[in-house]
C-alpha positions in Angstrom: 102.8 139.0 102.5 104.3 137.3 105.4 101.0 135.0 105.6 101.9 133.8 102.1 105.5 132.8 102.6 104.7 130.4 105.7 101.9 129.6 103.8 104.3 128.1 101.4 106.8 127.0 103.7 104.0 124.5 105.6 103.2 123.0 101.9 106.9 122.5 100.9 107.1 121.3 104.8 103.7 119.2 103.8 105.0 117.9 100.6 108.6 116.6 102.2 107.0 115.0 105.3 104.5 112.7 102.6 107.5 112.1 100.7 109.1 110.9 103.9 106.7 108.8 105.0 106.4 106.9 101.8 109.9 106.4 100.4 111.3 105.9 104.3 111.7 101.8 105.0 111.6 102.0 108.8 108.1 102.1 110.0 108.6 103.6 112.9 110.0 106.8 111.0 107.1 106.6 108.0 104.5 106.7 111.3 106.6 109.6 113.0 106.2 111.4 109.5 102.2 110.9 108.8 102.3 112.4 112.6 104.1 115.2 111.4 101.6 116.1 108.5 98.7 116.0 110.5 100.2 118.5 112.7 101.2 121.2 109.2 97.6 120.0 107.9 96.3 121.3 112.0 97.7 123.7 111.2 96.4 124.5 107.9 93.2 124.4 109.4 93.5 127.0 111.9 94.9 129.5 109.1 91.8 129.0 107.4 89.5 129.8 110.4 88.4 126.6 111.0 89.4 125.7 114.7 86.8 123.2 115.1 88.3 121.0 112.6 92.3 121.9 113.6 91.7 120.5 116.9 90.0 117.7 115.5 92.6 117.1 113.2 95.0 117.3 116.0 93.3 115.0 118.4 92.8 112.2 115.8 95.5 112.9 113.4 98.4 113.6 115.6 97.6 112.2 119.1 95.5 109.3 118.3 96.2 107.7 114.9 100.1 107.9 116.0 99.8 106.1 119.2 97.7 103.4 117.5 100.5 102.8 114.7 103.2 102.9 117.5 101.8 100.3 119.9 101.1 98.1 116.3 104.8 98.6 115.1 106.2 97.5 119.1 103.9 94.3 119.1 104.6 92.8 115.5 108.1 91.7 114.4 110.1 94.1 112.1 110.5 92.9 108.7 111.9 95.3 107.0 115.0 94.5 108.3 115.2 90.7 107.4 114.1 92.4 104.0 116.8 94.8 104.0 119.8 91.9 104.6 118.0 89.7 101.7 118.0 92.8 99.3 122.4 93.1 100.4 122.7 89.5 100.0 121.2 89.3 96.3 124.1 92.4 95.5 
């Protein structure tokens, strides 16, 4: 019983983090929150007796595909907030 409700709390958890990371207009955060899915889908994972493919999904997912977005975001300019003073100017 107890294995169902955190199972349903990491899918709620799941489902607000890719929410997050789509409707959020810093990049930096979106990236933080596709971080913090692979760690619930890890997680997931393990639940379901797979450890070979949670610490996959951790090494890639979490560590690997962050760090790569990160160092991106830090050498490109930031748009979004040029963007975000045109969209207050046209109100």
């Amino acid at each position: 019983m107890i294995a169902v409700i955190i199972i349903i709390i990491m899918a709620v958890l799941l489902l607000a983090a890719a929410i997050y990371s789509v409707i959020h207009r810093d990049l930096l955060f979106a990236v933080l929150g596709t971080g913090i899915i692979s760690l619930i889908l890890s997680l997931f994972f393990y639940l379901l007796q797979a450890p070979d493919v949670a610490l996959t999904e951790a090494a890639i997912g979490i560590a690997l595909t962050t760090i790569i977005f990160i160092i991106t975001i830090r050498n490109t300019t930031r748009d979004e907030d040029e963007i975000i003073d045109k969209e207050k100017e046209k109100l």
